[in-house]
C-alpha positions as CSV (number, residue, x, y, z in Angstrom):
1,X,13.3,0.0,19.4
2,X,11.4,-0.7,16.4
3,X,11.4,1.9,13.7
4,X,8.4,4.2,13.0
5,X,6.8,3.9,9.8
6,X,8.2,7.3,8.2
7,X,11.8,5.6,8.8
8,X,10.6,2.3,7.1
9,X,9.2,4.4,4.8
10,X,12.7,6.8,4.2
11,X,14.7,3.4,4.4
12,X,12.3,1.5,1.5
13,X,12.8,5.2,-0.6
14,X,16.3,5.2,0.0
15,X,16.8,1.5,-1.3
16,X,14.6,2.1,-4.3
17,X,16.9,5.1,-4.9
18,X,20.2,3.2,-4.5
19,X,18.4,0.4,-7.4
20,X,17.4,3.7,-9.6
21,X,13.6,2.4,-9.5
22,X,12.9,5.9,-8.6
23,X,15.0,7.6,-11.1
24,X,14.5,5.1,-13.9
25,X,11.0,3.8,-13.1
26,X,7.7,4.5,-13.8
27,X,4.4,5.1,-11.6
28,X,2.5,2.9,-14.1
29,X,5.7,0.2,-13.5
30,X,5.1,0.4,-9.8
31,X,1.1,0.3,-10.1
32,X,1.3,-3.1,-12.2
33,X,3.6,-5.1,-9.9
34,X,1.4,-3.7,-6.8
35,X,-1.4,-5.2,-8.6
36,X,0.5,-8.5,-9.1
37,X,1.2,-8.6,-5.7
38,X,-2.3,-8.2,-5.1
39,X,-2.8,-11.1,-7.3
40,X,-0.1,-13.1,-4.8
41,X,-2.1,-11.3,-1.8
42,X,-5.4,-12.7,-2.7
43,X,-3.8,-16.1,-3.2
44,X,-2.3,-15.8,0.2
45,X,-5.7,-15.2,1.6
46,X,-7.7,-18.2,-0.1
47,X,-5.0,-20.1,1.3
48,X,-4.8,-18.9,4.6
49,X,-1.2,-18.7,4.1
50,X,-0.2,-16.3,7.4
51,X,3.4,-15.7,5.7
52,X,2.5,-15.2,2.5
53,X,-0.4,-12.2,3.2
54,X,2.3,-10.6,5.4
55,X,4.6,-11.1,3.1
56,X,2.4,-9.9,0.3
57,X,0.9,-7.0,1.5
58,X,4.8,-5.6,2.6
59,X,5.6,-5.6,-1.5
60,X,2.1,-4.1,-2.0
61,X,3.0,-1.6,0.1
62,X,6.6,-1.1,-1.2
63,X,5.4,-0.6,-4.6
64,X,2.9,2.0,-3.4
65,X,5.2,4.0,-1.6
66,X,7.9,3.9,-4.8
67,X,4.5,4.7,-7.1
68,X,4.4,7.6,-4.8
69,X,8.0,8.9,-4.8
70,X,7.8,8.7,-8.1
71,X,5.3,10.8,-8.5
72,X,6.7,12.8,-5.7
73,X,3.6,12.8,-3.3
74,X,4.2,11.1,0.4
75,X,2.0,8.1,1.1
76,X,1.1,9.2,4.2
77,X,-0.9,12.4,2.7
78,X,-2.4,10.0,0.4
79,X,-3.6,8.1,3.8
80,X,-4.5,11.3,5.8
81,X,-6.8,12.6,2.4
82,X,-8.6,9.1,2.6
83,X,-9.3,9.3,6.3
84,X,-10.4,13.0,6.1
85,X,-13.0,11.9,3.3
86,X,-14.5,8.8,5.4
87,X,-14.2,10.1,8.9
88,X,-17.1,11.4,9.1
89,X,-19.2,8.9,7.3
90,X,-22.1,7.6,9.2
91,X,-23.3,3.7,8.4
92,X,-23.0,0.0,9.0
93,X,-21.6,-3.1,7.2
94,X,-24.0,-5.5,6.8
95,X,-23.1,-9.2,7.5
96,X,-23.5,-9.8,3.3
97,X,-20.8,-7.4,3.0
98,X,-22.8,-4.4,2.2
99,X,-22.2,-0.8,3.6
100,X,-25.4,0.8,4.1
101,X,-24.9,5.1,5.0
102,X,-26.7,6.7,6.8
């Protein structure tokens, strides 16, 4: 059975813990390597490189959710707040890329 994502997510904390990234790190240490794996991300995609996006977007993630347990918030709150602000939005992305709201 595959693990849900707040057990990835309690596994990932637990290893960060074990390394002292969350005792001995900083949020703004976690926020610059997540945007150098964006960096790696976006090379990933230009590339089409399957692997390499999946592989990317895991460390984004895992530098997001240490950002966040070291500033003692849970991810997933972050993720509900976001969803509650859009949910309700009304529009339409054009095919340029553009959303237009209603």
């Amino acid at each position: 059975m595959k693990p849900t994502y707040e057990q990835t997510e309690n596994k990932i904390i637990a290893w960060a813990t074990a390394r002292k990234i969350i005792q001995n790190g900083t949020s703004t240490s976690q926020l610059l390597k997540a945007i150098s794996e964006m960096g790696e991300l976006a090379d990933a995609h230009a590339k089409r490189d399957e692997a390499g996006i999946i592989d990317a977007v895991g460390d984004i993630l895992v530098c997001l959710i240490n950002y966040c347990a070291i500033e003692e918030i849970k991810i997933a709150e972050c993720l509900d707040s976001a969803y509650e602000q859009i949910k309700d939005r009304k529009g339409y992305l054009t095919p340029e890329g553009t959303f237009v709201k209603e």
